[in-house]
C-alpha positions as CSV (number, residue, x, y, z in Angstrom):
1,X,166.0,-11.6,36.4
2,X,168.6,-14.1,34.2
3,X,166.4,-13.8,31.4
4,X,165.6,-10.3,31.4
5,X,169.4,-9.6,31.1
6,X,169.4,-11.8,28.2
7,X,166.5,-10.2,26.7
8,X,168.1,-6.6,26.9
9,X,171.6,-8.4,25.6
10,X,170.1,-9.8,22.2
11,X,168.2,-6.4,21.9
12,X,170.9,-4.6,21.6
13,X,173.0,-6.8,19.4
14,X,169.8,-6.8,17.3
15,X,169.9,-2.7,17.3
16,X,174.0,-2.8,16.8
17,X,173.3,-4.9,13.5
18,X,170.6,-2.1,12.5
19,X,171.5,-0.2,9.7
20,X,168.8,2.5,8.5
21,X,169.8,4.5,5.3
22,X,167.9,7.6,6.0
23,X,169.8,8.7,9.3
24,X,172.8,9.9,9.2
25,X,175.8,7.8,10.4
26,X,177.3,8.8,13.9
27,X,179.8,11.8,13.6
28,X,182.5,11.1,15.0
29,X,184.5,13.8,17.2
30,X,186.6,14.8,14.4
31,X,183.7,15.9,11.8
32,X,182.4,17.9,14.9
33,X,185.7,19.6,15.3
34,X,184.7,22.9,13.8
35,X,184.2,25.6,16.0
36,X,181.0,26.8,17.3
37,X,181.6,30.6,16.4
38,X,181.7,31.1,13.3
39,X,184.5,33.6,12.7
40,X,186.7,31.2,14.7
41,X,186.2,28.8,11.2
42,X,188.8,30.6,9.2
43,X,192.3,31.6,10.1
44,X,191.1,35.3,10.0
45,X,188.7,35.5,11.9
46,X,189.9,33.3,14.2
47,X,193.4,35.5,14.5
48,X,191.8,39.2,14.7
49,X,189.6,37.5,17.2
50,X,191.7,36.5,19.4
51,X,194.0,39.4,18.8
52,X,191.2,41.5,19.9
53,X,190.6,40.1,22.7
54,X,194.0,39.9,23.9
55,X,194.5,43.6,23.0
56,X,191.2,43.7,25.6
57,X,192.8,42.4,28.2
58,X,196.6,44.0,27.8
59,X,194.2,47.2,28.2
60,X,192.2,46.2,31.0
61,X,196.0,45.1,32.7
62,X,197.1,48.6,31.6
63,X,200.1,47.0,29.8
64,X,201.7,45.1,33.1
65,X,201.6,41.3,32.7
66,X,201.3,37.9,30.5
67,X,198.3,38.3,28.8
68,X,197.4,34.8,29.8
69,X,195.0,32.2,27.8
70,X,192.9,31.7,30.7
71,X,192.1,35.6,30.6
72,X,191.1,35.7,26.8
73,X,189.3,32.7,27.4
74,X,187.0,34.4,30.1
75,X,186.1,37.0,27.5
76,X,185.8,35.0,24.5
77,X,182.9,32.5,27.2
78,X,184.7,29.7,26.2
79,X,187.5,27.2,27.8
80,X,191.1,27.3,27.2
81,X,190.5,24.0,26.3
82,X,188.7,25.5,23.0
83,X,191.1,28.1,22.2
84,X,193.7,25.4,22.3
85,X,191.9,22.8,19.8
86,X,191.5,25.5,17.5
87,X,195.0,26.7,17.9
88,X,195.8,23.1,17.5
89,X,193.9,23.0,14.3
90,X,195.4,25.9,12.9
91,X,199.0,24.1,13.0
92,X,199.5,25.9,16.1
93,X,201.3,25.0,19.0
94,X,199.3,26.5,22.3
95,X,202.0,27.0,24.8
96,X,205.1,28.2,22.0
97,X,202.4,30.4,20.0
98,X,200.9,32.5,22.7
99,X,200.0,35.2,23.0
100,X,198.5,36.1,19.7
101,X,199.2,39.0,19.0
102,X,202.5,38.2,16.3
103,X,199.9,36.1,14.1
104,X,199.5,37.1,10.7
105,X,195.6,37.2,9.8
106,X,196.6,37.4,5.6
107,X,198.9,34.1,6.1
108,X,197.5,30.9,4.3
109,X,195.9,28.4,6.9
110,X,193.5,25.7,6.6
C-alpha cells in the first residue's frame, strides 16, 4: 500500500513538471472574470440591463418598496453574487450604488 502511495506521489510531481506548448496555460479566475452575458461586457449594456430590470420589478411592486438586488437578480437568473462582481468591475461599489437606476449608460467605463 506504501508503495503505491509513492507511486501516485512521483506521478504527479512528474505531471506538475509537464509542460506541453500546445494547451493552453490554466486561466486563472481573473481572465475568466468576464461576464457570461454578453451585454453585461460593456458598461452599456450592462447599465440599461439592469435598469430594465429594476424598472421590472418597481412595476411589478407597483412603486412601494427597495427595489432590492436579490429581486433583479431573480429575473436577470443569475446570483447577487454576479451582479455584484460585475458591479465591482465596473468601479462600482454594490451596497452605496444600488439601485441602478441613477447610472449613466453614455459615461466612460472599462
Amino acid at each position: 500500500m506504501l508503495a503505491a502511495i509513492e507511486v501516485v506521489k512521483a506521478q504527479r510531481e512528474v505531471i506538475g513538471q509537464l509542460h506541453l506548448p500546445h494547451l493552453p496555460l490554466r486561466r486563472t479566475r481573473l481572465d475568466r472574470s468576464h461576464p457570461h452575458d454578453k451585454d453585461w461586457r460593456t458598461w452599456r449594456g450592462f447599465c440599461l440591463v439592469m435598469q430594465r430590470l429594476a424598472s421590472e420589478v418597481r412595476r411589478l411592486q407597483r412603486g412601494r418598496g427597495h427595489v432590492s438586488k436579490l429581486s433583479v437578480a431573480t429575473r436577470a437568473s443569475v446570483s447577487e453574487k454576479t451582479i455584484s462582481r460585475t458591479m465591482r468591475g465596473y468601479g462600482l461599489d454594490p451596497r452605496a450604488d444600488w439601485p441602478p437606476f441613477d447610472w449613466l449608460p453614455d459615461e466612460d467605463r472599462a
